[in-house]
Every structure is written in structure tokens, then in C-alpha cells.
C-alpha positions in Angstrom: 0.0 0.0 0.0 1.0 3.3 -1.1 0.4 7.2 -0.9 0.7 8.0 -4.4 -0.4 11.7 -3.8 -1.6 13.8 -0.8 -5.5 12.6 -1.5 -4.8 9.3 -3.1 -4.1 5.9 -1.9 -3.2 2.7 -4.2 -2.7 -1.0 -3.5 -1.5 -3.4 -5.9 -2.5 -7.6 -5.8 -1.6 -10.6 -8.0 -4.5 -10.9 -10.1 -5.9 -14.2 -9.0 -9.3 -15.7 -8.3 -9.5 -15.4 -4.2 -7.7 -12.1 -3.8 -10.7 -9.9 -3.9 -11.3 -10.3 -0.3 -7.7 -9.8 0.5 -8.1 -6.2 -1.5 -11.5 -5.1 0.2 -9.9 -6.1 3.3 -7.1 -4.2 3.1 -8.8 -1.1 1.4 -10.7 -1.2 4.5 -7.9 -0.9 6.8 -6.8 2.1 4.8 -10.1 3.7 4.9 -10.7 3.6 8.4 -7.0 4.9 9.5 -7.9 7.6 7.0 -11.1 8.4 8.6 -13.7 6.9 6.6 -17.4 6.2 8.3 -18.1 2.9 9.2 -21.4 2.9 5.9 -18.3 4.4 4.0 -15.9 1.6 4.8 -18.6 -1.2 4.3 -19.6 0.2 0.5 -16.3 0.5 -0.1 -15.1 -3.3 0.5 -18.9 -4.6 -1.1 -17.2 -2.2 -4.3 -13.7 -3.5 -4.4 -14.9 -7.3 -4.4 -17.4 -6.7 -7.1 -14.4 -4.9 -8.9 -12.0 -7.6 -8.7 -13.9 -10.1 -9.7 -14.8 -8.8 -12.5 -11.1 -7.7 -13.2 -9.9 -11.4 -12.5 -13.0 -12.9 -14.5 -13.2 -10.9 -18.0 -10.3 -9.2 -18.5 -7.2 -11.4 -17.1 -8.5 -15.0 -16.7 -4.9 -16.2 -16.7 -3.6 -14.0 -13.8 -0.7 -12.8 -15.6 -1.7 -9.3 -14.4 -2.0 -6.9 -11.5 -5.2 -5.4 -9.6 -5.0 -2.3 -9.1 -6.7 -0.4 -6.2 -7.0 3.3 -6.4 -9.1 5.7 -3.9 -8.8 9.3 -2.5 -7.9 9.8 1.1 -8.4 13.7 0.9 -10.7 15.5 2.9 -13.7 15.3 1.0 -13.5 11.3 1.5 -14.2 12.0 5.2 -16.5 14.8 4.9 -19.9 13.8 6.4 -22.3 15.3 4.0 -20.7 13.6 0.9 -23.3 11.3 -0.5 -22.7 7.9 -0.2 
């Protein structure tokens, strides 16, 4: 896991079937050290699985590649009037 900017954080995973909880799991982490709300931090895993599933699934079936996990950590990602 990486800052890759001020508002920005980015993981990286082997791109194999499985791994998708691994990633929401850790993208969780991040967003509650960052601040996220708990509804926040749930959405965000129930996105990230659906994500990598479908990255795995249709467009890297041999698992050659990497996931990539991108999402801002800036205020605006803890701000409690953003929409969900």
C-alpha cells in the first residue's frame, strides 16, 4: 500500500481468483485509518470485491496481471455530508 499523492491511496495484488477479499480487506484498513465512516468503509469493500472479480474474471482469466486499487484519502473522502 501506497500514498501515491496527498488525496490518493493505491494498492496493488496478483490478479488471481481469491484475492478480492484480500483487497477489500485491506482497502478497508486504509479507509478507516484515513477516517472513513463505518457505511463508508462497508460500501467501499462490497465495491472493491465486485471490482476484482470482475477484473480477474473478464479481462485477465490467466492471472498474468495486477489489480489495481486506487481511492482518494483527501478531505472530502471523510467529509460527512458527501453522499454515499
Amino acid at each position: 500500500m501506497s500514498a501515491t499523492n496527498a488525496t490518493n491511496v493505491e494498492i496493488r495484488f496478483p490478479s488471481r481468483r481469491g484475492i478480492e477479499m484480500v483487497a477489500a480487506n485491506t482497502a478497508a484498513s486504509a479507509a478507516k485509518l484515513i477516517g472513513f465512516r463505518e457505511d463508508r468503509v462497508d460500501a467501499l469493500k462490497a465495491a472493491i470485491t465486485e471490482a476484482c472479480i470482475n477484473a480477474i474474471e473478464r479481462s485477465n482469466p490467466n492471472g498474468i496481471r495486477t489489480v489495481r486499487l486506487e481511492f482518494p484519502a483527501g478531505e472530502d473522502s471523510t467529509n460527512p455530508e458527501m453522499p454515499a
